[in-house]
C-alpha positions in Angstrom: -34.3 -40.5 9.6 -35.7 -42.8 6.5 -38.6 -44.6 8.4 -41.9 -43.2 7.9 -44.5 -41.4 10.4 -47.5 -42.7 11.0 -49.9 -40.4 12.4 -53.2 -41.1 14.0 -56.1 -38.6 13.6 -56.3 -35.7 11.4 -57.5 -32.9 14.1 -55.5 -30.1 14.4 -52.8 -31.4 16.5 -52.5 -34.3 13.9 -52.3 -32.1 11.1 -49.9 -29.7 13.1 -47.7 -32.4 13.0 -48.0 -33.9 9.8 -47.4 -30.1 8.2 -43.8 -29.7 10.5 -42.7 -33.2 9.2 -43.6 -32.4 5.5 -41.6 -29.5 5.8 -39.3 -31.1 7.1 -39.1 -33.9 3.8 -40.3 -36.6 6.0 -42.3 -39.6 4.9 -46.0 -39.5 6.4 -49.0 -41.6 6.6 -52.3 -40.0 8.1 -54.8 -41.4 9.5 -58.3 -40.1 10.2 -61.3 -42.5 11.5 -63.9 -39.9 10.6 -64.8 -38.7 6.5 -63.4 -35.3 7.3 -60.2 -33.7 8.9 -60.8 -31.1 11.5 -61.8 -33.0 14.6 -63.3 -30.6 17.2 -62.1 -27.4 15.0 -64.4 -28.1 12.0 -66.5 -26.4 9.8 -69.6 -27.9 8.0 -73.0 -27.3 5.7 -75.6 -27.1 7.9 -79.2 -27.4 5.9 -81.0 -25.9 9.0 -79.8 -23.0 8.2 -78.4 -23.1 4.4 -74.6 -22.0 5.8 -71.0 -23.1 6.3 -70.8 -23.4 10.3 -67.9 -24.4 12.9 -68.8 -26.7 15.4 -67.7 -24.5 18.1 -66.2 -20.3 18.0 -62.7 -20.0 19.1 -61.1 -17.2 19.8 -57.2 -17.3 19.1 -54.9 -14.2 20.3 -52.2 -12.2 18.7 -49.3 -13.9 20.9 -50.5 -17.2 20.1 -47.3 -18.1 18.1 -47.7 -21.9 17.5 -51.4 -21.1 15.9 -49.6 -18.4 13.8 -46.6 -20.0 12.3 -49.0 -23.1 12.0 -51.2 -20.6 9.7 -48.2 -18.9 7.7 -46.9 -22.6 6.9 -50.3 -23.5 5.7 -50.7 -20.2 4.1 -53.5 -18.7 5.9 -52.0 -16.5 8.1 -54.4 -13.5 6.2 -57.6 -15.7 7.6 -57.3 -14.6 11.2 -58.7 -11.5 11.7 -59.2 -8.9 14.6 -58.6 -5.0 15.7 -55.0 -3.4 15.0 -54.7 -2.7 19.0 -55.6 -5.3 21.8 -59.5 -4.1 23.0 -62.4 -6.7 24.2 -66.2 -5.1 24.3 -68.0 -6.1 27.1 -71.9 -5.7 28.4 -73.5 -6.0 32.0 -76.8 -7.6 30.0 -78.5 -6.4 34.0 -77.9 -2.9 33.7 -76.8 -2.0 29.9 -73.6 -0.6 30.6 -70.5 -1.3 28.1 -67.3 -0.8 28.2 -64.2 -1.8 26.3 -60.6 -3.3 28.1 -57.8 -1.6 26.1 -54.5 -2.8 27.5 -51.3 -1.1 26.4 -49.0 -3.0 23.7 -46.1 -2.9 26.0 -45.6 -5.6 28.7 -45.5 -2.5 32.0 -48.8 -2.0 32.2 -50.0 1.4 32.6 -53.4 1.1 31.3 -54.8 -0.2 34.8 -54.1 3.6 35.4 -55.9 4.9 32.8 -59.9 4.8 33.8 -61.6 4.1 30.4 -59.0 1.5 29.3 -59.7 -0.7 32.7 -63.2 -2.4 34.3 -65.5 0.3 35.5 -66.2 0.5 39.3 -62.5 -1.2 39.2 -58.7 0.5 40.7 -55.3 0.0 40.0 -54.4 -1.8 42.7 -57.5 -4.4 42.2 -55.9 -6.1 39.4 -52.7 -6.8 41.7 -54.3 -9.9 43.1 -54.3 -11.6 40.1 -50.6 -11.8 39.5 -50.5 -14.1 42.5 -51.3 -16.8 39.7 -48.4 -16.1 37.8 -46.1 -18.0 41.0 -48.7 -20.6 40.9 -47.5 -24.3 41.9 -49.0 -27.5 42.5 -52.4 -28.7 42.9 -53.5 -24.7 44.0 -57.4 -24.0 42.5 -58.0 -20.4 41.3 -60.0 -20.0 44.5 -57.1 -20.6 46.8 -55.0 -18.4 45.1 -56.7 -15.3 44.5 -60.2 -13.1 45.6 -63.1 -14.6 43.4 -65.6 -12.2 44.6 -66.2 -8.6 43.4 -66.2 -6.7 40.5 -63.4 -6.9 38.8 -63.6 -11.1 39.1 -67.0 -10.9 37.9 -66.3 -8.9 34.9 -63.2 -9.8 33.8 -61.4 -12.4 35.3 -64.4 -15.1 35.5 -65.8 -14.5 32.1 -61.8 -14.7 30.6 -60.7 -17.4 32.7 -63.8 -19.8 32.3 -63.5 -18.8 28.8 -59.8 -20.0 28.3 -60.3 -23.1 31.3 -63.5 -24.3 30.2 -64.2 -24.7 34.1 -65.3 -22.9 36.5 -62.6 -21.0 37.9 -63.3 -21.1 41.3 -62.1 -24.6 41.3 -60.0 -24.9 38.2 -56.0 -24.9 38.1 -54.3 -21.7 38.9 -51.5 -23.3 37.6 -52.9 -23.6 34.3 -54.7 -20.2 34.5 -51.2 -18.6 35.6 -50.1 -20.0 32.4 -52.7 -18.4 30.7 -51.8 -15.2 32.2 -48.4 -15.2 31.4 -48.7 -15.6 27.7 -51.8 -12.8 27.2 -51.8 -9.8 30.2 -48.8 -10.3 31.6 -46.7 -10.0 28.0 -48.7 -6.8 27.4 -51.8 -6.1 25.0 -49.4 -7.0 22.1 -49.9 -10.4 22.7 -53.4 -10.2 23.7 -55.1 -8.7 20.2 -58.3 -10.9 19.8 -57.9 -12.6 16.7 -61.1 -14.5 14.5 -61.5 -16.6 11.7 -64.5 -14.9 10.2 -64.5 -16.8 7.3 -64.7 -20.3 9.4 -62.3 -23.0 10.7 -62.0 -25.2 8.2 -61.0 -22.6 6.2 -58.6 -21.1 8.3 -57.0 -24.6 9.7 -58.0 -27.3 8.0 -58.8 -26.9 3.9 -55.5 -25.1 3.6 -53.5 -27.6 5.8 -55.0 -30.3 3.3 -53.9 -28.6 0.7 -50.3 -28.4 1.8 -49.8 -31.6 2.7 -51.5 -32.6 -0.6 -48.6 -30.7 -2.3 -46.0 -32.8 -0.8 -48.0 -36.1 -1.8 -49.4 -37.0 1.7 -53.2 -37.7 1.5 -55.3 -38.6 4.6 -56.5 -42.2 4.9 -60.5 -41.1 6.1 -62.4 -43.8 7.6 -59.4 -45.6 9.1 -60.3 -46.3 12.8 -57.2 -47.5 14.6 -58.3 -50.7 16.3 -54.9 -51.9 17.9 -51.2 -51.3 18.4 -48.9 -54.4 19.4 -46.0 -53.9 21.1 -43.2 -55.9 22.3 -41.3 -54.9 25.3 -40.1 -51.1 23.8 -41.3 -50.3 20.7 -45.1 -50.3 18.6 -45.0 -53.2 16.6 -47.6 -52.4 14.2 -51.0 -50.9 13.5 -54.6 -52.7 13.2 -57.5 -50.7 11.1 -59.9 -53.3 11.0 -59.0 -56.4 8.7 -55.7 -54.2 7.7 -52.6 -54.8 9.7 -49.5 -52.9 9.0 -45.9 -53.8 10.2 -43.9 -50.8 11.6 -39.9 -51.3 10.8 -37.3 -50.5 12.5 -37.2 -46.9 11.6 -40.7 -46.2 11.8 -42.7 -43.8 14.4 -46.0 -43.4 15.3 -47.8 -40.3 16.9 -51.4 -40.9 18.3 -53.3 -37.7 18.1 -56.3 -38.8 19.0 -58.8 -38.0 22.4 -57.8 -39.5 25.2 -60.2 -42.1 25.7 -59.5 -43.6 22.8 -55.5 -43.2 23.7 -56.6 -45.1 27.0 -58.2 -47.8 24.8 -54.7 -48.2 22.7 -52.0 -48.2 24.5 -51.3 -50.2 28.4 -51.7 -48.4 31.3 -51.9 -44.5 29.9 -53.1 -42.2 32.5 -55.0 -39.5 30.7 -57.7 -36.6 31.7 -60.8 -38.8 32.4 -63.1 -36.0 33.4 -64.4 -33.3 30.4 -66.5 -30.0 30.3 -69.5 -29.2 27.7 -69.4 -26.4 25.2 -72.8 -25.1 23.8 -72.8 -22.6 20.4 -75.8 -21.6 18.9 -75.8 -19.9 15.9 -78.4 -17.5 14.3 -78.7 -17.0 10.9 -78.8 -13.0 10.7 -76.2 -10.6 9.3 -75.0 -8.2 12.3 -75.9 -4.9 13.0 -73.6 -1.5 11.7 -71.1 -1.1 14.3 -71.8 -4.5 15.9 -68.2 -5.7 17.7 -66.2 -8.6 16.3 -66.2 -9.8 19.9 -68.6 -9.0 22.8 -68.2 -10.6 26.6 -71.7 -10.5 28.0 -72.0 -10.3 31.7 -74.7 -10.8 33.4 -76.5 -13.4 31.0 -77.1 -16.9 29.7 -74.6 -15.5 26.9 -70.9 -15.6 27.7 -69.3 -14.2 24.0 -71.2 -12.9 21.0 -69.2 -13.2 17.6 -70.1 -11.6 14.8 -69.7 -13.2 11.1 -70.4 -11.7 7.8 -73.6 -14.0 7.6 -74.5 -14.8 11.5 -74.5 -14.3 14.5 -72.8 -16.7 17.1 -72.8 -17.2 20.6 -70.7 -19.1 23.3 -71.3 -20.8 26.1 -68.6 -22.4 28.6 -68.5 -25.1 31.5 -72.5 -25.3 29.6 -72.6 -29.3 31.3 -75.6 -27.8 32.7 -77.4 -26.9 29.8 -77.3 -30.4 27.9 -80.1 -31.7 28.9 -82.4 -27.6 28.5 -84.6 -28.0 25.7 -83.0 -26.4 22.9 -86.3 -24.2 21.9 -86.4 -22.7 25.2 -82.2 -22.5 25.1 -82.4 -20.8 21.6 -85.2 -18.3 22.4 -83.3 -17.0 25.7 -80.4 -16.8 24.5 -81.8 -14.9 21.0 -83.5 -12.5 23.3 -80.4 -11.1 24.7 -78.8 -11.2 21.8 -81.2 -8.6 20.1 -81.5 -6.8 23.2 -77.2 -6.2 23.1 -77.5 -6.1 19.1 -80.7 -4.0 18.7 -82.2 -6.7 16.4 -85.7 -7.3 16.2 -86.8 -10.1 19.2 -88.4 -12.3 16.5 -85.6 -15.2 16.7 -84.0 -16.0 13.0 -83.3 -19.4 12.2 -80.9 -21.0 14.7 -78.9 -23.8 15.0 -77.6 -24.9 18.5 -74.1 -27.4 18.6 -73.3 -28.9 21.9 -69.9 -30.8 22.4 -70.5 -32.4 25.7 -66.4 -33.6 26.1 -65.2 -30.7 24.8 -62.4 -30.1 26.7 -60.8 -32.0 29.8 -61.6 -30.3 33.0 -59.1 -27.7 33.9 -59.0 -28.7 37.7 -56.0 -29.5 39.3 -56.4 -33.5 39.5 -57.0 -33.3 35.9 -53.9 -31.4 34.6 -51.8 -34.0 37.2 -52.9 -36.4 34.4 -52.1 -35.4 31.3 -49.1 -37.2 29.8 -46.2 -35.7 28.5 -45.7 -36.4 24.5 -43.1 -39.2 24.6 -44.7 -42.7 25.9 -42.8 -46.2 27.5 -42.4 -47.0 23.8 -39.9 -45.7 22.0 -41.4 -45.2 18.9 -45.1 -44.1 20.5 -45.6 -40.4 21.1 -48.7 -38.6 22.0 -50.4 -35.5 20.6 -53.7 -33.3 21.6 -54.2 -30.5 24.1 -55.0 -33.2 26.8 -51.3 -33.5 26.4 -48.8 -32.0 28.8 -48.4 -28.9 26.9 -48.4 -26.5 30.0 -51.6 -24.5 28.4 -55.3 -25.6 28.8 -57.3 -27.1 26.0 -57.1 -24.9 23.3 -56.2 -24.5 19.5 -52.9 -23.0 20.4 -52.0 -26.0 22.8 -53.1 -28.4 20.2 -50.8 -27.4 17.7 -47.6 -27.1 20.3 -48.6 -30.7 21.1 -48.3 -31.8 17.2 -45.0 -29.8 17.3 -43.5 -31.7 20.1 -44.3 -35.0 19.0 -43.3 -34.3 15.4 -40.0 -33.1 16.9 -39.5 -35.8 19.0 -40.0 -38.3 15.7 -37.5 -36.2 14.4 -34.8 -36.8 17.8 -35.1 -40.7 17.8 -31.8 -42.3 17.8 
């Protein structure tokens, strides 16, 4: 193939693609509307607080293997960082008690047998129930498939699932969280080892994925808001960015990595997720405790997941469309008071800086994932990227840069 790639938005699954076709020796154009690359994984200056912050903590996992061989072509696979064997910290925040999940690298899994490697107050036969999701078909919620009541669902399950979903699992896909499933616990605690990219996300995705692609000569067009694609009655015809129109020939593909109501707004008749779920981080400008985890569930609390950074301290929030409209003074103060009583900090609050993304995800319900689109469109030359794409996983980094992948791949397959 000699035609070039045009490839709208320069968020992860954008530049996921745009690095596979470079190394490939393909001809790319990128396009970004916004002055920086990164879309929802970005990192920025924040004069609040005098740092380098992400919009939003992700957590990536050790069997993630489209994040990883995304970081190794970028060469920034020594970013991620996390413990050698697969353990998560966790707090009950109502009773203080802490305890760490330490499954076993193997895929049998013998550490539900093992008392201080599972839940406390938890059995081995409890966490039987859960494999139910793994067979998983249809529109089947969480909640039809599987006991959400009880220990082990409050301390595990919930937290990990509404976590990974983004919704609350009660009503969310099992489908989807079957799929999560099968690629962490189910392929044993070697695929499961928390991983962190302590020194941000731009760092860790972005800057060096700008710097390949530099490299190999392809440079970002920022500020270039697709306006229109024409078509004719199988292929894109060309590309509108505001007074500049460009032809597409023959040869030519485009991939639209962009969210999908903007997708709705470009191309005829594209049924996409239409319903989304908040995300609130705040982050607090004090180094962590000795000893503090890298990674602590909190149970129990306001506070879903503490991270720890080398110069704050962050916290999490999922499925947080109820907290959009909280003050953020009262917000911040709550949630800094639990934090120092699980860190043993001081309650005097640092300075703080709270980020909400109120469509930060689609909504991992079942009428939802019926509407995400596969990567290939009516038009031949048209593909779609983004983790509100098909890609069998829920919105996450790792399903944003399969979705780049596939479409690149598919450029690659046109006749």
């Amino acid at each position: 193939m000699s035609g070039t790639i045009h490839i709208v938005g320069a968020g992860l699954a954008g530049l996921a693609c745009a690095v596979r076709l470079a190394d490939e020796g393909r001809d790319i154009a990128l396009y970004e509307a916004a002055r920086m690359a990164g879309g929802r994984c970005r990192s920025y200056f924040d004069a609040t607080l005098g740092l380098t912050i992400d919009n939003g903590n992700h957590l990536l996992l050790s069997g993630n293997t489209a994040a990883r061989d995304y970081a190794r072509r970028i060469g920034a696979g020594g970013t991620l960082v996390g413990p050698d064997e697969c353990e998560f910290d966790f707090l009950d925040a109502r009773s203080g008690e802490r305890w760490r999940l330490r499954p076993n690298a193997s895929r049998l899994p013998w550490w539900i047998f093992v008392k201080d490697r599972r839940v406390p107050g938890t059995g081995p036969l409890d966490y039987l129930d859960a494999a139910k999701l793994l067979f998983a078909t249809g529109d089947a919620t969480i909640g039809e498939i599987m006991n959400c009541d009880g220990a082990l669902y409050e301390k595990l399950w919930r937290p990990v699932m509404l976590s990974a979903l983004n919704t609350e699992p009660r009503d969310a896909s099992a489908v989807l969280a079957g799929a999560v499933l099968r690629e962490t616990l189910a392929a044993g605690g070697a695929a499961c080892r928390p991983l962190v990219a302590k020194g941000g996300l731009g760092h860790a995705f972005i800057e060096p994925a700008l710097r390949t692609l530099a490299a190999k000569g392809v440079e970002p067009h920022f500020g270039a808001r697709l306006r229109e694609i024409t078509f004719d009655d199988w292929r894109a015809r060309g590309l509108r960015f505001g007074d500049v129109e460009i032809p597409l020939r023959e040869d030519d593909s485009v991939v639209l990595a962009v969210p999908p109501w903007i997708a709705q707004e470009l191309v005829p008749d594209l049924v996409a997720p239409d319903e989304f779920r908040a995300i609130l981080n705040v982050h607090f400008k004090i180094a962590p405790p000795p000893g503090q985890p890298l990674l602590l569930g909190m149970i129990g609390s306001l506070t879903e997941w503490l991270f720890a950074f080398d110069d704050r301290l962050s916290v999490t929030i999922s499925g947080a469309d109820r907290l959009m409209d909280e003050p953020r003074e009262e917000l911040a103060g709550q949630i800094w008071r639990e934090v120092a009583a699980a860190s043993g900090l001081p309650p005097e609050s640092p300075p703080w800086q709270i980020v909400k993304e109120k469509r930060a995800t689609f909504a991992a319900t079942p009428t939802q994932e019926a509407r995400r689109p596969g990567a290939a469109t009516a038009w031949t030359n048209l593909f779609l990227a983004g983790d509100w794409t098909a890609t069998g996983l829920p919105a996450t980094i790792e399903g944003s840069i399969r979705s780049g992948y596939k479409a690149a791949g598919l450029t690659s397959r046109r006749p």
